[in-house]
C-alpha positions as CSV (number, residue, x, y, z in Angstrom):
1,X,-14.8,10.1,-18.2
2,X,-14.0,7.2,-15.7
3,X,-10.8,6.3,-15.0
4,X,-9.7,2.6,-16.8
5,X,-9.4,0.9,-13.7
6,X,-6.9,-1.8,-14.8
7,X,-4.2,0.9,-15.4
8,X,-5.0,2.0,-11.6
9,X,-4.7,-1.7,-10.1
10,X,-1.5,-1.4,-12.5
11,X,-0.3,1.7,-10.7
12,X,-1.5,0.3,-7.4
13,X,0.8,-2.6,-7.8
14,X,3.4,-0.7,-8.9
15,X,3.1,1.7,-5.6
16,X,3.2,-1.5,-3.6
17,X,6.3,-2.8,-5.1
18,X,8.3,0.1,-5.0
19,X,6.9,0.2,-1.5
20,X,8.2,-3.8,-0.1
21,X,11.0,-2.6,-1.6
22,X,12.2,0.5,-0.4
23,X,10.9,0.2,3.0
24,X,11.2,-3.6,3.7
25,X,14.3,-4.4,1.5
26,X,16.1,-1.3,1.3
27,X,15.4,0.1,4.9
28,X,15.2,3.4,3.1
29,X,12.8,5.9,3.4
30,X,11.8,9.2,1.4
31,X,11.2,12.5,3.6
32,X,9.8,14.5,1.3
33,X,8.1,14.9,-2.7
34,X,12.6,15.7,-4.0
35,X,13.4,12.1,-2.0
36,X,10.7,10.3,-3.4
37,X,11.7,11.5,-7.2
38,X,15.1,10.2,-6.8
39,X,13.7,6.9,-5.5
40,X,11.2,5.9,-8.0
41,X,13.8,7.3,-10.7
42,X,16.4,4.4,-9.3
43,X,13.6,2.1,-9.0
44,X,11.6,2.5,-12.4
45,X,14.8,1.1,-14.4
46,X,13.6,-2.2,-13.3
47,X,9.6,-2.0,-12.7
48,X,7.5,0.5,-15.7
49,X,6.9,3.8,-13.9
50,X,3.4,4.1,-14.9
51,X,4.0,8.4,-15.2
52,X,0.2,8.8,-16.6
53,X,-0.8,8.3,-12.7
54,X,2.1,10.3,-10.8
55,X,-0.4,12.5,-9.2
56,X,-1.7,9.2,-7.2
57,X,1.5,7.2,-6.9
58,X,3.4,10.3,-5.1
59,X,0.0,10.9,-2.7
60,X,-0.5,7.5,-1.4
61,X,3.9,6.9,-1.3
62,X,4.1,9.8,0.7
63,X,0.8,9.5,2.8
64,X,2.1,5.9,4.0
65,X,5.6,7.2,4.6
66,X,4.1,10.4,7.1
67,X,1.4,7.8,9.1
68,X,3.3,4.8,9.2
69,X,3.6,4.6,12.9
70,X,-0.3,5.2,13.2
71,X,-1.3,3.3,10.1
72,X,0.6,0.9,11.9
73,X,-0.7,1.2,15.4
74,X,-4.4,1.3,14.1
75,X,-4.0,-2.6,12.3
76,X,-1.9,-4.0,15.3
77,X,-4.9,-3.2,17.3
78,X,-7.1,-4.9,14.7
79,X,-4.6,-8.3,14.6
80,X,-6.0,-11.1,16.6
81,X,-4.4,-13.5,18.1
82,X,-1.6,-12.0,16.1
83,X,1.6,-10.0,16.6
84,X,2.6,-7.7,14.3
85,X,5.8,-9.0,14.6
86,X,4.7,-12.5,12.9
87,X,2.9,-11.0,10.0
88,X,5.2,-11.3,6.5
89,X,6.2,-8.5,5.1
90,X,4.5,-8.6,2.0
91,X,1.5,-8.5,4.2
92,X,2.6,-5.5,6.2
93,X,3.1,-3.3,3.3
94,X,-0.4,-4.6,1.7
95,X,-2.3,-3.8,4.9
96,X,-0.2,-0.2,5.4
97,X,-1.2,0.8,1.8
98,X,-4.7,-0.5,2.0
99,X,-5.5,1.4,5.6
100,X,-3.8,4.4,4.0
101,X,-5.6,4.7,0.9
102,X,-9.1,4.0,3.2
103,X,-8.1,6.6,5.6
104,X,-5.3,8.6,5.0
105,X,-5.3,10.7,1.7
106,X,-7.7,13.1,-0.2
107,X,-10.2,11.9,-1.1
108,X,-10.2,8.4,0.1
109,X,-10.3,5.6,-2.1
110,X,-13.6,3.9,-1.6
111,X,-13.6,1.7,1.0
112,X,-15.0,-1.8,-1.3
113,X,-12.1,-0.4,-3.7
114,X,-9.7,0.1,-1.7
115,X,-10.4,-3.7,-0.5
116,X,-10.9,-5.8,-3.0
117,X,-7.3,-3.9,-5.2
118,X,-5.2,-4.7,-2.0
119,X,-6.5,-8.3,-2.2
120,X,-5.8,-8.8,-5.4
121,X,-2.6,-7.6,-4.7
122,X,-1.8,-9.7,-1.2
123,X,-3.3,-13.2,-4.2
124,X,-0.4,-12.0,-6.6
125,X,2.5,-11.3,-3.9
126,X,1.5,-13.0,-0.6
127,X,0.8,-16.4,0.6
128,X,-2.2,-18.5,-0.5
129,X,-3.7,-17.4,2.7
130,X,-2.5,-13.6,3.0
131,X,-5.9,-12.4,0.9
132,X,-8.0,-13.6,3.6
133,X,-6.0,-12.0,6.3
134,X,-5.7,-9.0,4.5
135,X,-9.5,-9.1,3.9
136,X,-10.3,-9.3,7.6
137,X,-8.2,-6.8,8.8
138,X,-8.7,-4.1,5.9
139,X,-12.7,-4.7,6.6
140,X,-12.7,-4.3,10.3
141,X,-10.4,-1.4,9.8
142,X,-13.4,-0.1,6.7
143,X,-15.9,-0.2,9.6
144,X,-14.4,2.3,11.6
């Protein structure tokens, strides 16, 4: 049986939320599988904790929290005529999660996947531009 795909985008939002918010708002981080508990505990009083997909939420969380820095260093090198400084926040953790789920877990999501959820995320939470940066850089980054 297939997965429903709309409770995935649903848990896929929900990763990036808790995501902008622990790392961007909170400047907190989770070290290990007992941290990130805790965290999503505090955080699911105010966002549903979608529990049916755990198993995901808790690979890609902590798969973006161990390759950060390179995640990071890997879409600085694709910005253009951008420093990674500038780019909004909301964008920085769209673009994080999208190169990790590409590239950084087991098995990787598929790469057109992988894309098109994190643009439909960047639509919902980032500028009326941000899906068409976040488009660029996830698809140079997809050609790798």
């Amino acid at each position: 049986m297939k997965p429903d795909i709309t409770k995935i985008s649903e848990a896929r939002k929900f990763v990036f939320q808790f995501f902008y918010h622990e790392i961007f708002e909170n400047n907190t981080s989770y070290k290990n599988k007992e941290d990130l508990e805790n965290q999503l505990k505090k955080f699911s009083t105010s966002i549903t904790y979608p529990i049916k997909y755990q198993e995901y939420i808790y690979k890609v969380l902590l798969s973006v929290n161990t390759n950060k820095e390179e995640i990071q260093k890997l879409v600085i090198f694709h910005l253009q005529n951008w420093k990674w400084e500038r780019v909004a926040l909301i964008d920085k953790a769209v673009l994080l999660l999208g190169v990790c789920e590409m590239k950084y877990i087991t098995p990787p999501t598929p790469v057109n996947v992988a894309i098109n959820e994190y643009v439909e995320i960047s639509k919902i939470f980032g500028n009326e531009k941000s899906h068409l940066f976040i488009n660029g850089i996830l698809d140079k980054i997809a050609s790798l």
